[in-house]
C-alpha positions in Angstrom: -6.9 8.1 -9.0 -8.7 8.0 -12.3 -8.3 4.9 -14.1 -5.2 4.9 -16.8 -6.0 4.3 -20.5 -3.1 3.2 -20.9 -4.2 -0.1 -19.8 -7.6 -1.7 -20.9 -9.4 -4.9 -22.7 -7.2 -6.9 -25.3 -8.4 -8.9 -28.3 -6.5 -11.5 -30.6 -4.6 -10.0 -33.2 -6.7 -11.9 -35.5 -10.2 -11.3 -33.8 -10.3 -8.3 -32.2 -13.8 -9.3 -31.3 -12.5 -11.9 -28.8 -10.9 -10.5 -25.7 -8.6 -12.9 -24.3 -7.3 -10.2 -21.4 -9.1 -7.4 -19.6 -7.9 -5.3 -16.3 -10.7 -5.4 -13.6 -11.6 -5.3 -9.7 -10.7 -8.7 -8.5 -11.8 -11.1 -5.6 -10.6 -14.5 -5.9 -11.8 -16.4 -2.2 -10.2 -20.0 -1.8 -12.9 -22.2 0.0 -12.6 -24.7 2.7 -15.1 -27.0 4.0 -17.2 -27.1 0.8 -20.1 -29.2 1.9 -20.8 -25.7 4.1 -20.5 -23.6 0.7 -22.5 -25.9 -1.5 -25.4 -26.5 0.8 -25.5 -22.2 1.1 -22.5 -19.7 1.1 -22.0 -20.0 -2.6 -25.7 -19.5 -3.4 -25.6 -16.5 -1.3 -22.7 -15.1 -2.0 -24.3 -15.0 -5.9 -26.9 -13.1 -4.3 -24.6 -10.7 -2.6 -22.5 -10.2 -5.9 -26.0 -9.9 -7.8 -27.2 -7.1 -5.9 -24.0 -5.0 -6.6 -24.2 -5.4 -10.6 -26.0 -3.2 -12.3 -29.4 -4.6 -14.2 -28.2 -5.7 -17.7 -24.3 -5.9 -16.7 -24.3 -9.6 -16.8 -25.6 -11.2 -20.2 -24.6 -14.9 -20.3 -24.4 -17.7 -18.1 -22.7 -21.3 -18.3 -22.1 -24.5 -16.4 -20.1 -27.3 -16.9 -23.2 -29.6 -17.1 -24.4 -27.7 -20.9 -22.7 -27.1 -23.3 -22.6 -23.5 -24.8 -23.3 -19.9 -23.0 -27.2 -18.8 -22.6 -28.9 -15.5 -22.2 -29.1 -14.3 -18.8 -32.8 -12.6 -17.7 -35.7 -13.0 -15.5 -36.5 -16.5 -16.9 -32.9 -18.0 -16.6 -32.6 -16.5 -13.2 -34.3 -18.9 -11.4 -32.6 -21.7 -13.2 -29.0 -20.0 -12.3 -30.3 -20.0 -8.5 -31.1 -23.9 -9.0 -27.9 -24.4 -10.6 -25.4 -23.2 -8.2 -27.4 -24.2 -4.7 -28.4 -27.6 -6.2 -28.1 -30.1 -3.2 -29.4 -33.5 -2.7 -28.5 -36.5 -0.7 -25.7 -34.4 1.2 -23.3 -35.3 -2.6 -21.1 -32.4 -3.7 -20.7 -32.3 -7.5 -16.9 -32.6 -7.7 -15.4 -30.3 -10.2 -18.6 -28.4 -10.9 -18.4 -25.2 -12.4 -20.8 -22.4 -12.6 -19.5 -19.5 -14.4 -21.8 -15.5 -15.0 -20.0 -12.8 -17.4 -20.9 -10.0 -19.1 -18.1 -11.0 -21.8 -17.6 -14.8 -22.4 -14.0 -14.0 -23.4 -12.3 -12.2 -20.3 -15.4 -10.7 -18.4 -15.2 -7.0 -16.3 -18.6 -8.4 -14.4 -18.1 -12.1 -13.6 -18.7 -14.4 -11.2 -17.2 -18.2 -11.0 -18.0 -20.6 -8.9 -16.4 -24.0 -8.6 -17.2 -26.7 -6.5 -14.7 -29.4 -5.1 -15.5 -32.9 -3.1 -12.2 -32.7 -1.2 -12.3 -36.8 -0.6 -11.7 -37.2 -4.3 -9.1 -34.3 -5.2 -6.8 -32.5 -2.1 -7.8 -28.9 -3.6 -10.1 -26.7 -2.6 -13.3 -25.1 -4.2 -13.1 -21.1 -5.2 -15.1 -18.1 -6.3 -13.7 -15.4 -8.4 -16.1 -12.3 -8.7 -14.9 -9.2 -11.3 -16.0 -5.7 -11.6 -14.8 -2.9 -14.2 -11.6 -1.2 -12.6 -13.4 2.1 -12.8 -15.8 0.9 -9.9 -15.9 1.4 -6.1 -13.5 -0.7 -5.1 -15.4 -1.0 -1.9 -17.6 -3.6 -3.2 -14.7 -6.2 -3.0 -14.1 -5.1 1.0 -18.4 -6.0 1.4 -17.9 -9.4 -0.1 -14.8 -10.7 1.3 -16.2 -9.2 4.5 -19.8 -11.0 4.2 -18.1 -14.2 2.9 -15.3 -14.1 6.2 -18.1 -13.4 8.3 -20.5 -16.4 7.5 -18.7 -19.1 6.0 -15.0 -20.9 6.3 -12.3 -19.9 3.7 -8.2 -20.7 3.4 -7.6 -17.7 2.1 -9.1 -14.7 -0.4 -6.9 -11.8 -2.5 -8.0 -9.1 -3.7 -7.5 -5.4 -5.7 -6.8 -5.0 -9.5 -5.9 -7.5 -11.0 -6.2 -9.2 -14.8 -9.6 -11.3 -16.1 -7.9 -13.5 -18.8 -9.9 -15.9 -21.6 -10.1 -19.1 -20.5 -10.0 -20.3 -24.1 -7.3 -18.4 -25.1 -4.7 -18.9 -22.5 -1.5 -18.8 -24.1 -2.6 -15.7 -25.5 -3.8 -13.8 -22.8 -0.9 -15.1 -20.2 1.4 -13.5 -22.3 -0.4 -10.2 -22.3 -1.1 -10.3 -18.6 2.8 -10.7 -17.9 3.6 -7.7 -19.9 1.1 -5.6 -17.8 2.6 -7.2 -14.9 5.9 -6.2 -15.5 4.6 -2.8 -15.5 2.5 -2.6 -13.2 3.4 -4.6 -9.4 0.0 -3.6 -8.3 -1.9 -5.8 -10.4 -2.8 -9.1 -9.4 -3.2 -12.4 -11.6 -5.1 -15.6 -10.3 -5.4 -18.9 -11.8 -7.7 -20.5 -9.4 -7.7 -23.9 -11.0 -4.1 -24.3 -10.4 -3.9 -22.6 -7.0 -6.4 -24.4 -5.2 -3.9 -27.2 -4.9 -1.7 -24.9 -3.1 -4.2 -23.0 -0.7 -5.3 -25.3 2.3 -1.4 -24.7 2.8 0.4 -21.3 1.9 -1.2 -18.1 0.0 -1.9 -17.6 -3.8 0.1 -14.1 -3.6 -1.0 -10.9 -1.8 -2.6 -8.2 -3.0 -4.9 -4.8 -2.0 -6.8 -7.3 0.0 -5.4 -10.3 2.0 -7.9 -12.4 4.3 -5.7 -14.9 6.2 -8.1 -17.9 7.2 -8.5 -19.7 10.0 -7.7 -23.3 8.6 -5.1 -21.6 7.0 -3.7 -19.7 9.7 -3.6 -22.9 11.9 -1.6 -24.8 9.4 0.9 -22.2 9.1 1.5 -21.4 12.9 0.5 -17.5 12.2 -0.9 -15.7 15.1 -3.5 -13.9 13.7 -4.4 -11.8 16.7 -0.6 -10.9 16.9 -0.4 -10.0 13.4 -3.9 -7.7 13.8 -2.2 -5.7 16.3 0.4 -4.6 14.5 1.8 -2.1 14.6 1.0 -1.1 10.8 2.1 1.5 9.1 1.1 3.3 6.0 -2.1 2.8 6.0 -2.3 -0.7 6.8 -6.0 -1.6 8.0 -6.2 -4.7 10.1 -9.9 -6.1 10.6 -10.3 -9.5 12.7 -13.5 -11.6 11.8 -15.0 -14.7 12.9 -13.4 -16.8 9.3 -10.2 -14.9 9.9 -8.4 -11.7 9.3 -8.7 -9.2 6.6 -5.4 -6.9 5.9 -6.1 -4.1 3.7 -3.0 -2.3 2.0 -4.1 1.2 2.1 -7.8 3.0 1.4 -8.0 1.7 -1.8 -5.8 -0.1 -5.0 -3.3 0.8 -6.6 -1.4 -0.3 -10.2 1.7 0.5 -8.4 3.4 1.9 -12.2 6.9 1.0 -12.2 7.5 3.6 -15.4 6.5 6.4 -12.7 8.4 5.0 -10.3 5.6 4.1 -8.1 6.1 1.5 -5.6 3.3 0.3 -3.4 4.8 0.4 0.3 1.6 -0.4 2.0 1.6 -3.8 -0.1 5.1 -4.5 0.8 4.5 -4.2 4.3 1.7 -6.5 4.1 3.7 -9.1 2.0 6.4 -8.6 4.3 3.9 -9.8 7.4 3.0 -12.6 5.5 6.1 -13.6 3.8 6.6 -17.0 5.2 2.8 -18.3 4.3 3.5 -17.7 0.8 3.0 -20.9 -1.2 6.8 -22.3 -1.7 6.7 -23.8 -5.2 3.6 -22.4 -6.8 2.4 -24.3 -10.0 3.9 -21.7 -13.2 1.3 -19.1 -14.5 1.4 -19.7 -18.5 2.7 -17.3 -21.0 5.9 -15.4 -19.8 5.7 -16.4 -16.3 6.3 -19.9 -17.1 8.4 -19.1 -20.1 10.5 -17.6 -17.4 10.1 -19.9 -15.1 8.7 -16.4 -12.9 5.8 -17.1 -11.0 8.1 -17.7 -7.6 9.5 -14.5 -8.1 6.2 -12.7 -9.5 4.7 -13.7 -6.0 7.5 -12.0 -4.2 7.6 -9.2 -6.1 7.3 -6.5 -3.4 9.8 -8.2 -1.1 12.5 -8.9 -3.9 11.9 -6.5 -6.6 15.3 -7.2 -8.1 14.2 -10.8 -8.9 10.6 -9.5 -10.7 12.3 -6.7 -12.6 
């Protein structure tokens, strides 16, 4: 399905220039054992993401140890490689942050990558790659694939779902519930606030739900049980050695309530995983927490009278 121009990249009202919200191809992977992902997954998973963007379609790079954006090229490539596989002396850097865009407002290529010493903090670490919603949304199965394959995870979602402005939060949460409302097929992630959540339930569920091991474990969920089914519509079920990967049908979908399209495929798959779903998440900003909605945002395809 083409994508709809009905929904695309919003600004601020007063600086149209600035976009605090943007639709886009989401992975959002929840991390567990991070000395294991700062020592190598994360630095290779930037390579795997790297290889998939086209040359030019990231311009600007940041961490959280300078102070303002800088040009990404040849020469800073190097010192991005340094900065997100920097480790010495066995220390993670707690609450490091290493963040690629195309667009420092709400980026359609992005990559963030966020590194958490679990002994100080009972969160987990994250990365949250982006692609423009008129890609192949096949390069979000390859990386949640690689990343399952290699190195530990609680948990990773997937599909469309809505790039916001960090800096302009209030602003771009209220946007993104609006689409929401429209649109039960696309997904919204605030890492930050989730990865207090993850080592125990999931953030949601999505296109793409990989159920980790950990994860798994903690919640009493067979995975082998669940990977046999039976599915129906459409409902691929792939077992790998960080955990299983449940994909909602061939590819995406908005799910447009104003066409009266529901998403069975994704309902099935929330209904599967129903009781791992994190209880009392922390409230999304904008309308979600205006609403006090995030609860029943999460279980919007198993009680669509509460979202709607």
């Amino acid at each position: 399905m083409p994508w709809p121009l009905t929904i695309g990249p919003v600004g601020l009202s007063a600086a149209p220039q600035v976009t605090v919200a943007r639709p886009v191809l989401g992975l959002t992977l929840y991390l567990a054992e991070p000395v294991v992902w700062a020592s190598e997954g994360a630095a290779a998973l930037l390579k795997a993401f790297l290889h998939r963007v086209p040359v030019g379609g990231l311009r600007w790079y940041t961490t959280s140890r300078i102070a303002d954006w800088h040009r990404v090229d040849a020469q800073s490539l190097p010192e991005i490689n340094r900065a997100v596989s920097y480790w010495t002396l066995g220390r993670l850097r707690h609450l490091f942050q290493l963040r690629l865009a195309d667009d420092t407002g709400a980026p359609a290529y992005g990559f963030t990558y966020r590194e958490v010493n679990e002994k100080l903090s009972p969160r987990a670490g994250y990365i949250d790659v982006s692609f423009p919603p008129d890609q192949n949304p096949q390069l979000l199965v390859e990386l949640a694939v690689e990343a399952a394959q290699k190195w530990p995870l609680f948990c990773a979602i997937g599909g469309y779902a809505a790039a916001w402005n960090f800096f302009e939060k209030p602003s771009a949460f209220w946007q993104v519930y609006e689409w929401c409302r429209r649109y039960l097929g696309l997904d919204v992630q605030d890492p930050d606030a989730m990865a207090w959540h993850v080592s125990s339930g999931l953030p949601g569920t999505s296109w793409l739900n990989l159920i980790g091991n950990l994860l798994a474990d903690r919640a009493r969920l067979d995975l082998r049980k669940l990977a046999a089914g039976p599915w129906k519509n459409g409902i691929e079920a792939t077992s790998l050695p960080g955990g299983l990967l449940l994909r909602a049908g061939p590819a995406p979908t908005l799910a447009d309530v104003n066409q009266l399209d529901f998403p069975w495929a994704y309902a099935e798959v929330a209904r599967a995983l129903a009781g791992c779903l994190v209880k009392e998440p922390t409230e999304l900003w904008g309308g979600f927490y205006d609403k006090r909605a995030t609860a029943k945002w999460m279980r919007r395809f198993l009680e669509p009278e509460g979202w709607q």
